[in-house]
C-alpha positions as CSV (number, residue, x, y, z in Angstrom):
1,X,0.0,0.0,0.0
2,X,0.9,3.4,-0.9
3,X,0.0,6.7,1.2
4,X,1.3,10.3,-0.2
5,X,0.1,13.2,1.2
6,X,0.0,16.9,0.9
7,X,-0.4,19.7,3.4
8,X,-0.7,23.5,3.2
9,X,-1.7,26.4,5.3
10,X,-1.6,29.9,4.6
11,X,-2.6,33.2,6.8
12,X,-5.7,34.7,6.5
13,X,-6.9,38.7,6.3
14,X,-8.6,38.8,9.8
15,X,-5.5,37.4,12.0
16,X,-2.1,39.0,12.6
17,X,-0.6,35.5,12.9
18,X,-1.4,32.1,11.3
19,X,-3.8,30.2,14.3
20,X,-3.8,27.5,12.4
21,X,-1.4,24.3,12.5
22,X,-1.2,20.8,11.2
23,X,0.2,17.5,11.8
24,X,2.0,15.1,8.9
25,X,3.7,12.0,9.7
26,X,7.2,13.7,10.2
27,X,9.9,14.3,13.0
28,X,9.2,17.8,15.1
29,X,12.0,19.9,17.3
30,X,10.4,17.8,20.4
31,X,10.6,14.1,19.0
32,X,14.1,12.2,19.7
33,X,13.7,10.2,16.2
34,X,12.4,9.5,13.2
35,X,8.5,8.2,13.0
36,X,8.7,4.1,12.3
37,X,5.6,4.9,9.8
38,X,5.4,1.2,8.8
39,X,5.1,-0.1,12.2
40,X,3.9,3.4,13.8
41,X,1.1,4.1,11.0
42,X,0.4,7.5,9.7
43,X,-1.4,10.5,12.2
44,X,-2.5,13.5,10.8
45,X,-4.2,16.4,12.0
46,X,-5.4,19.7,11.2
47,X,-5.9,22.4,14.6
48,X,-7.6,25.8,14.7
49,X,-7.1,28.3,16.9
50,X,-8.6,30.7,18.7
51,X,-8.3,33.4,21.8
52,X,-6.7,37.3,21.5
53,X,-2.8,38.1,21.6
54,X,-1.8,35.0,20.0
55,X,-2.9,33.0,22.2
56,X,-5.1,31.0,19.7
57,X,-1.8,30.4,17.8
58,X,-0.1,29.2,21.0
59,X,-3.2,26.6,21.7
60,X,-3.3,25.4,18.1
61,X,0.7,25.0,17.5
62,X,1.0,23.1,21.3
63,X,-1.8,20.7,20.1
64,X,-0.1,19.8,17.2
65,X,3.3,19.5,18.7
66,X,2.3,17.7,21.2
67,X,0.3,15.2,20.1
68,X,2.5,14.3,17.3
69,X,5.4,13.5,19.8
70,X,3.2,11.5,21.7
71,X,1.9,9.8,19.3
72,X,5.2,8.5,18.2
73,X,6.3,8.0,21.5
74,X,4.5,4.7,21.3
75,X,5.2,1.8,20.8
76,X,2.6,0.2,19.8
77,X,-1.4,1.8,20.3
78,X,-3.5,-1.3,20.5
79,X,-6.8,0.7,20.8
80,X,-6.3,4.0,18.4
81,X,-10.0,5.0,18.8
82,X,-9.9,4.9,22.5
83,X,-6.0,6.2,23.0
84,X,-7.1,9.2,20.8
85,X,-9.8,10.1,22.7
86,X,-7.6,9.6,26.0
87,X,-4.9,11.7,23.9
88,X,-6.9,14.6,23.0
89,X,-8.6,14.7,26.6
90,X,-5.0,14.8,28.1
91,X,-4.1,17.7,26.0
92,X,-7.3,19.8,26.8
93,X,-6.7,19.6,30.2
94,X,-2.8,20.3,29.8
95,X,-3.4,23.5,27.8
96,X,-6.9,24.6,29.7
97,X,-4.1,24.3,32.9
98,X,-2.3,26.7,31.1
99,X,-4.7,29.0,30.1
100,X,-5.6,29.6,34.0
101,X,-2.0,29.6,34.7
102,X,-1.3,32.7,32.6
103,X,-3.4,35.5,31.8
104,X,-2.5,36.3,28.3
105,X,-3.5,32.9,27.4
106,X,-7.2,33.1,28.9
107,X,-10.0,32.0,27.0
108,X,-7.6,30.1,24.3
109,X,-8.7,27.1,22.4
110,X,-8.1,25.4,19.3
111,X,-10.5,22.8,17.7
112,X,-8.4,19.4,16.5
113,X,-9.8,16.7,13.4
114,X,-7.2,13.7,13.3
115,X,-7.2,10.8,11.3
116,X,-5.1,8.2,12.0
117,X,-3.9,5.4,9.5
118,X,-2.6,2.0,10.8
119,X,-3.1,-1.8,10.0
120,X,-5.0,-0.9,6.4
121,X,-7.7,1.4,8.9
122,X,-8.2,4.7,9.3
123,X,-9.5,6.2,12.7
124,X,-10.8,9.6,13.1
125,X,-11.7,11.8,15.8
126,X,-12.6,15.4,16.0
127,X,-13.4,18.6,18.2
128,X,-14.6,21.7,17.4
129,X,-15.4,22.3,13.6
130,X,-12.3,21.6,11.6
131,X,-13.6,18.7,9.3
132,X,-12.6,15.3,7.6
133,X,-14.5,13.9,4.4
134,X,-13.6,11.4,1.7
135,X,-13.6,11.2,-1.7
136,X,-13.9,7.7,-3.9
137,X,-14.4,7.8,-7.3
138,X,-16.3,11.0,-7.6
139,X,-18.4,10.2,-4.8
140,X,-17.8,12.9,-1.3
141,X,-19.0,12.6,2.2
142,X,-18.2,14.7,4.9
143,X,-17.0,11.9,7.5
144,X,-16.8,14.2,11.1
145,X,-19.8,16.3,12.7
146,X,-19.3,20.0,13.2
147,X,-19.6,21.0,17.2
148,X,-21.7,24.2,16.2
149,X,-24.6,26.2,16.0
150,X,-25.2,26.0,12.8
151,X,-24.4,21.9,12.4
152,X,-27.2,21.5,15.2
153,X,-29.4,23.9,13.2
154,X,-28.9,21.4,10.4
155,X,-28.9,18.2,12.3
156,X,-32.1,19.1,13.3
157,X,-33.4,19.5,9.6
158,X,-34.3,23.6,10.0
159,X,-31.4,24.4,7.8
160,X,-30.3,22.7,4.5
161,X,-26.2,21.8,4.2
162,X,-25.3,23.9,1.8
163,X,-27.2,26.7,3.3
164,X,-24.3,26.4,6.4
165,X,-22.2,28.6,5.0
166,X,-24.7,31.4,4.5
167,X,-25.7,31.4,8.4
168,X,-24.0,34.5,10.0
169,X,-23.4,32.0,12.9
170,X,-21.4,29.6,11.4
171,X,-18.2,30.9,13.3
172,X,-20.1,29.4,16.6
173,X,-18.1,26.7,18.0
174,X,-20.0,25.1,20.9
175,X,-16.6,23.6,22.5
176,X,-12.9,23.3,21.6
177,X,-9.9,22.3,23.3
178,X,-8.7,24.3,26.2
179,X,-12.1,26.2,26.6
180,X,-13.4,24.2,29.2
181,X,-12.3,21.8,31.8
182,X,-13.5,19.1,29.8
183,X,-14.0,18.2,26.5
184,X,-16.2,15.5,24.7
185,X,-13.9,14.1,21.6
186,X,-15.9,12.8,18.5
187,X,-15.1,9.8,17.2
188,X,-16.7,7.4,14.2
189,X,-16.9,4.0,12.8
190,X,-13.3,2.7,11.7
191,X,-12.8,2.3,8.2
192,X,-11.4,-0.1,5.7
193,X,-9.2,1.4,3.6
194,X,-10.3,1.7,-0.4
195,X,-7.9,1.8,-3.1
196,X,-8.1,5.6,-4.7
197,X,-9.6,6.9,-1.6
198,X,-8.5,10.3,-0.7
199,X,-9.3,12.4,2.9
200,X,-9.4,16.2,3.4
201,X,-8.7,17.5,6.7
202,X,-9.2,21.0,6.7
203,X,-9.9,24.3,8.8
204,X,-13.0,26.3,8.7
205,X,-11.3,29.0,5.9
206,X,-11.6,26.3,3.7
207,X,-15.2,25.3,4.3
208,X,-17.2,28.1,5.8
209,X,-17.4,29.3,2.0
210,X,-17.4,26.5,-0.2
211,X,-19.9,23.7,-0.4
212,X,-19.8,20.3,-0.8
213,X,-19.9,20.3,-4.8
214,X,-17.8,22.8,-5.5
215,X,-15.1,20.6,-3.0
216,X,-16.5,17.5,-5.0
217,X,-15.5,18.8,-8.5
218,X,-12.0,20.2,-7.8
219,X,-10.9,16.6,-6.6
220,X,-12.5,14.6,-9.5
221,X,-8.9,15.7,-10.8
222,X,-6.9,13.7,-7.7
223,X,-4.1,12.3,-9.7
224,X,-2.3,15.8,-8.2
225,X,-2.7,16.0,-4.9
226,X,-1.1,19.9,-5.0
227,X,-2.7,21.0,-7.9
228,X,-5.7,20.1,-6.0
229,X,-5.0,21.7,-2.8
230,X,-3.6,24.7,-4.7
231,X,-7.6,24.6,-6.5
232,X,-9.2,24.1,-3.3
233,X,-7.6,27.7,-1.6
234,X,-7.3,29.5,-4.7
235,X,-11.5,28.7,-4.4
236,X,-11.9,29.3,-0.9
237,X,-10.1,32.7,-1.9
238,X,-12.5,33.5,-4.5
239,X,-15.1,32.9,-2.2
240,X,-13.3,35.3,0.2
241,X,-12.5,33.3,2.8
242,X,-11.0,35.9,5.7
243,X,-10.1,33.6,7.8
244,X,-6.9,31.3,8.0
245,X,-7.1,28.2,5.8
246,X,-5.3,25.1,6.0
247,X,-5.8,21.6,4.6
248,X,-4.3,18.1,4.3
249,X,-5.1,15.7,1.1
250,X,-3.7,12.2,1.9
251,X,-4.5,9.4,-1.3
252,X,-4.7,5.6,-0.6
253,X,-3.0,3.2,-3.4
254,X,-4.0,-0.4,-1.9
255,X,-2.2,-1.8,-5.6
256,X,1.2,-1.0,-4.5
């Protein structure tokens, strides 16, 4: 099997610095080695932050960071859907520690949507309202659940999908990491990897302005993974996206 990947994120008009961050499968400034990706699997991750003098960019990069090291760290994670959710529970209460601790960090957060690849599986997990679809053979579903206003709104049938990025409350989170002392992590049924699969992870830039079709027909062309991230922001640009946008495509070959 054959996983490539690309990732980009770029600043957005509305922040001074880039609150978002992301996680590939690669070595960081706080991991001793080199990830063992055949034995290790693959973690990705895309984090948002949020909060006033940076502090949103301090959440967001500390999530990533951290969670990538220990990740790797492991040895072996018999139970990825439960250590995740242990994982990401860990780090809320790590950085909402932190937030108390100093005051130009109060009221920081950071949403978090991982996916995980290990054994021919992937295992996702999300908070907040950074998202994870996938695309097979021209067919896309959005695979995580938004924790907002607006995804309740629509949940509950008294708005239409495409008509979420419309809603002047679409920038309502109803929890992240860090916000709260708590946090209740998402998680959904494991999948078997497809050959010619592809996920997006991506931030709210990306989304909050483009809908599901217009995502759809950009990666009917997946043979480039760049070209089709480079389509993707040049869109959500078009759309004028204000915010900070950042996304990871990862393709499954199960041939190779």
């Amino acid at each position: 099997m054959e996983i490539t990947y690309y990732a980009k994120s770029i600043k957005g008009k509305k922040s001074k610095e880039n609150e978002d961050s992301y996680i590939i499968p690669v070595r960081n400034e706080i991991m001793e080695k080199e990830p063992d990706l055949e034995r290790q699997g693959y973690l990705f991750a895309v984090c948002d932050g949020m909060g006033g003098h940076q502090a949103g960019q301090v959440a967001s990069s500390l999530c990533s960071k951290w969670l990538l090291h220990e990740y790797y760290q492991q040895d072996e994670i018999k139970d990825p859907v439960t250590w995740m959710i242990e994982e990401l529970e860990s780090l809320n209460s790590r950085l909402y520690q932190l937030s108390l601790e100093n005051e130009q960090y109060h009221g920081m957060g950071t949403t978090a949507v991982t996916l995980m690849i290990s054994d021919d599986k992937a295992y996702i997990h999300n908070v907040g309202d950074s998202r994870c679809y996938k695309y097979h053979h021209g067919d896309l579903k959005q695979l995580t659940k938004d924790d907002s206003v607006v995804w309740d709104l629509y949940e509950k049938g008294m708005i239409a999908k495409d008509d979420i990025i419309k809603n002047n409350r679409k920038h309502v989170i109803t929890q992240a990491i860090a916000s709260e002392a708590s946090v209740d992590v998402r998680t959904y049924p494991v999948l078997n990897l497809r050959n010619d699969l592809i996920f997006l992870l991506c931030s709210d830039g990306l989304h909050d302005v483009m809908i599901d079709d217009q995502i759809k027909n950009i990666l009917n062309d997946y043979s480039d993974l760049e070209k089709n991230a480079e389509k993707l922001i040049n869109l959500a640009l078009q759309n004028k996206s204000k915010d900070d946008i950042t996304l990871i495509l990862v393709s499954i070959n199960t041939e190779k």
